[in-house]
C-alpha positions as CSV (number, residue, x, y, z in Angstrom):
1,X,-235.2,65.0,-114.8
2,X,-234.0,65.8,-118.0
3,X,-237.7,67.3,-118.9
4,X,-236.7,69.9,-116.0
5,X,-232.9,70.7,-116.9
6,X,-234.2,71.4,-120.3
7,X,-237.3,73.9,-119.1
8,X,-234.3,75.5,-116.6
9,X,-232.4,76.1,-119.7
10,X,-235.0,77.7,-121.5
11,X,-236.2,80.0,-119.3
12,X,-232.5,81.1,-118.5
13,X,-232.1,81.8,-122.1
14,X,-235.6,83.7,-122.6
15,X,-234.2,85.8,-119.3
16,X,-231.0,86.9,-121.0
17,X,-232.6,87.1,-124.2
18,X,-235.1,89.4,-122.3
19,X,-232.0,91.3,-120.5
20,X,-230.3,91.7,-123.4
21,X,-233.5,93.4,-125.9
22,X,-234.4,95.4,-122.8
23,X,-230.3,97.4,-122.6
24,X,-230.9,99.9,-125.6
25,X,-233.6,102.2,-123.4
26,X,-232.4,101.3,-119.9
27,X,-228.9,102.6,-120.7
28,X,-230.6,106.2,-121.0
29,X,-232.8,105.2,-117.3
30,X,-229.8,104.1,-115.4
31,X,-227.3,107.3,-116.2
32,X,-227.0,110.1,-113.4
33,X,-228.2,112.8,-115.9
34,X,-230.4,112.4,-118.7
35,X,-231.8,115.0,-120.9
36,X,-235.3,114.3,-122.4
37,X,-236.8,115.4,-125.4
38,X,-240.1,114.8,-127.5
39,X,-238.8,111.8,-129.1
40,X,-235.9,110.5,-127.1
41,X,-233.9,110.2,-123.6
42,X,-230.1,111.4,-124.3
43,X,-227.8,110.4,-121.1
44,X,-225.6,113.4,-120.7
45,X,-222.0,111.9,-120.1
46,X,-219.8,114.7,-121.3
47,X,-219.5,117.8,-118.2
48,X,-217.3,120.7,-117.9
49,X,-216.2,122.8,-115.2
50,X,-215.3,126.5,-114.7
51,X,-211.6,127.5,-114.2
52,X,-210.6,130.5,-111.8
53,X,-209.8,131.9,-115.1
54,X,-213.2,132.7,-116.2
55,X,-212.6,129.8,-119.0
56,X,-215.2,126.4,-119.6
57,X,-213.1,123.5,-119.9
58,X,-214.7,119.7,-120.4
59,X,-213.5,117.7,-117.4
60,X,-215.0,114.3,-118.7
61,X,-215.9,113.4,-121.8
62,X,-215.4,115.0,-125.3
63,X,-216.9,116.6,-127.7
64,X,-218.4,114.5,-129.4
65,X,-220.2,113.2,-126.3
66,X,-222.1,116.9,-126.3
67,X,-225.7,116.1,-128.0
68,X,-227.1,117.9,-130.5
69,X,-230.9,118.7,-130.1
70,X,-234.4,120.5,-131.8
71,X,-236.3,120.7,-128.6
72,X,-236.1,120.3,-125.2
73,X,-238.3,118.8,-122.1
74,X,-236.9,118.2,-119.2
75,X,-233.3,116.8,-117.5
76,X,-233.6,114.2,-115.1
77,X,-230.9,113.8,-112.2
78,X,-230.6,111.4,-109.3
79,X,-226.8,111.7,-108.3
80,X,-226.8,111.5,-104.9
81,X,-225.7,114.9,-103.0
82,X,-225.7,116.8,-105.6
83,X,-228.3,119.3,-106.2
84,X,-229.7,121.1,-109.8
85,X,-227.7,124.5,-109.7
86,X,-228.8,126.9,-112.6
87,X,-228.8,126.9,-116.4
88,X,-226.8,128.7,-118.5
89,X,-226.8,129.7,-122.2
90,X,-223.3,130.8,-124.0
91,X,-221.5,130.4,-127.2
92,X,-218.5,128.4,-128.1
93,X,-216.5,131.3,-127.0
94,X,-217.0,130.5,-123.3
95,X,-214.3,127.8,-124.1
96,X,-212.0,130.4,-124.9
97,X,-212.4,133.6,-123.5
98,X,-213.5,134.3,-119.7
99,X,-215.4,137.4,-121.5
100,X,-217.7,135.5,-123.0
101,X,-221.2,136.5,-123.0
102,X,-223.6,134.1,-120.9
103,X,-227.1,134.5,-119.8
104,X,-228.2,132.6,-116.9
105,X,-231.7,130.8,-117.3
106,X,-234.0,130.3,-114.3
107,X,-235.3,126.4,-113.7
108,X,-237.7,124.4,-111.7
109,X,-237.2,121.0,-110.0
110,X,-239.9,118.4,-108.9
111,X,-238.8,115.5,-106.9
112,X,-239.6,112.3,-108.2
113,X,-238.0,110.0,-105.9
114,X,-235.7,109.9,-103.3
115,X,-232.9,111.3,-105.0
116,X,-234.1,111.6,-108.4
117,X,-235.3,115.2,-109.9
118,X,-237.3,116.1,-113.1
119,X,-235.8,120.2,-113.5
120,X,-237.8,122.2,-115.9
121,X,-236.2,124.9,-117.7
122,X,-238.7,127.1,-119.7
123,X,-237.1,129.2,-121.3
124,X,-235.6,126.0,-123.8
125,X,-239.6,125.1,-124.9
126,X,-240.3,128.0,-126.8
127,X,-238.0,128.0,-130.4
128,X,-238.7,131.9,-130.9
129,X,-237.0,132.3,-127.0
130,X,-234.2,129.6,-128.0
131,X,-233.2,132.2,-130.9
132,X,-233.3,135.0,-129.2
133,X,-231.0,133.7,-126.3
134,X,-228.5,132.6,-129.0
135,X,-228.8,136.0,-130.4
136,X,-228.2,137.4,-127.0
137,X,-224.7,135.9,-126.4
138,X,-223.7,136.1,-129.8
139,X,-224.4,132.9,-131.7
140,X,-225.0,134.3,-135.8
141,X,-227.4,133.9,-137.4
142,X,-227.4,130.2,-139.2
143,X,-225.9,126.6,-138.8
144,X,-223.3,127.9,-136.1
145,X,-223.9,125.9,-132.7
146,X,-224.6,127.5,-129.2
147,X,-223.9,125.9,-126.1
148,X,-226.1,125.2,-123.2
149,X,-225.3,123.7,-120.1
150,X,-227.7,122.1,-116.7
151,X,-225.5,122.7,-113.5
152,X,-225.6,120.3,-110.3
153,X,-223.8,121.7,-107.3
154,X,-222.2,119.7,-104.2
155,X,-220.4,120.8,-101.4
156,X,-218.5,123.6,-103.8
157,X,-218.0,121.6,-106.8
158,X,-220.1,122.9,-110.0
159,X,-220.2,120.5,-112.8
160,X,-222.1,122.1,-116.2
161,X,-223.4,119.2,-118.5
162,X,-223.7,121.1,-121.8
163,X,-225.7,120.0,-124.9
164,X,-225.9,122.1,-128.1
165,X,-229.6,123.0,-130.1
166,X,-228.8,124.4,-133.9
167,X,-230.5,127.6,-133.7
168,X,-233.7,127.9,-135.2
169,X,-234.2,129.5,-138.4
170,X,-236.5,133.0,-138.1
């Protein structure tokens, strides 16, 4: 009996130990939105909405919770009833001025579950096309940051999940 209690034991520790070493790369897998890249999967947690004014303001999270990435492959979504919108590239200005410049950025979804998309935006693969889009709505030349942001739409509602690249270097 005390044989068995002690191999119960066990094995409940090995499955929490297991649990436990498994949480790092399923926190990315269970988040609504998560942006993929060549060498890591970044949940997006940070999303901003568009005022009546014109103006970008973040509606949850902060800042700091915008990530900062070299390339780009792919966003995956699986929030039920909401639906991949468009993407948009801008600078910081769009936070500040409902003249900012903005280019909108065509995108392709695949369904890859019942309410899970992959959503393909080409225009981000190519460096050369990244700089020129920053160039297009006014990023300089250099360190400074542009914005980009994935849209999912429900029933009116428009939230943009941005995420920032450092503009490449001609």
């Amino acid at each position: 009996m005390e044989n068995r209690s002690r191999r119960v034991s066990r094995l409940a520790a090995f499955a929490v130990a297991v649990t436990l070493a498994g949480a790092g790369p399923a926190l990315a897998q269970g988040s609504a939105v998560v942006l993929y890249t060549s060498t890591e999967q970044i949940p997006l947690k940070a999303y901003a909405e568009l005022l009546r004014s014109g103006v970008m303001r973040l509606a949850s999270g902060a800042v700091k919770d915008i990530p900062v990435i070299a390339d780009f492959r792919m966003v995956r979504c699986s929030l039920t009833g909401w639906r991949p919108g468009r993407a948009v590239v801008a600078s910081e200005a769009l936070f500040k001025s409902e003249y900012a410049e903005r280019r909108l950025l065509p995108i392709a979804t695949r369904q890859i579950g019942v309410t899970a998309l992959e959503v393909r935006i080409a225009d981000l693969e190519s460096p050369e096309k990244i700089a020129e889009l920053l160039a297009a709505v006014g990023v300089p030349e250099g360190g400074e940051t542009g914005y980009f942001f994935f849209t999912l739409a429900a029933d009116g509602l428009t939230r943009y999940y941005p995420f920032k690249f450092k503009r490449p270097a001609r």
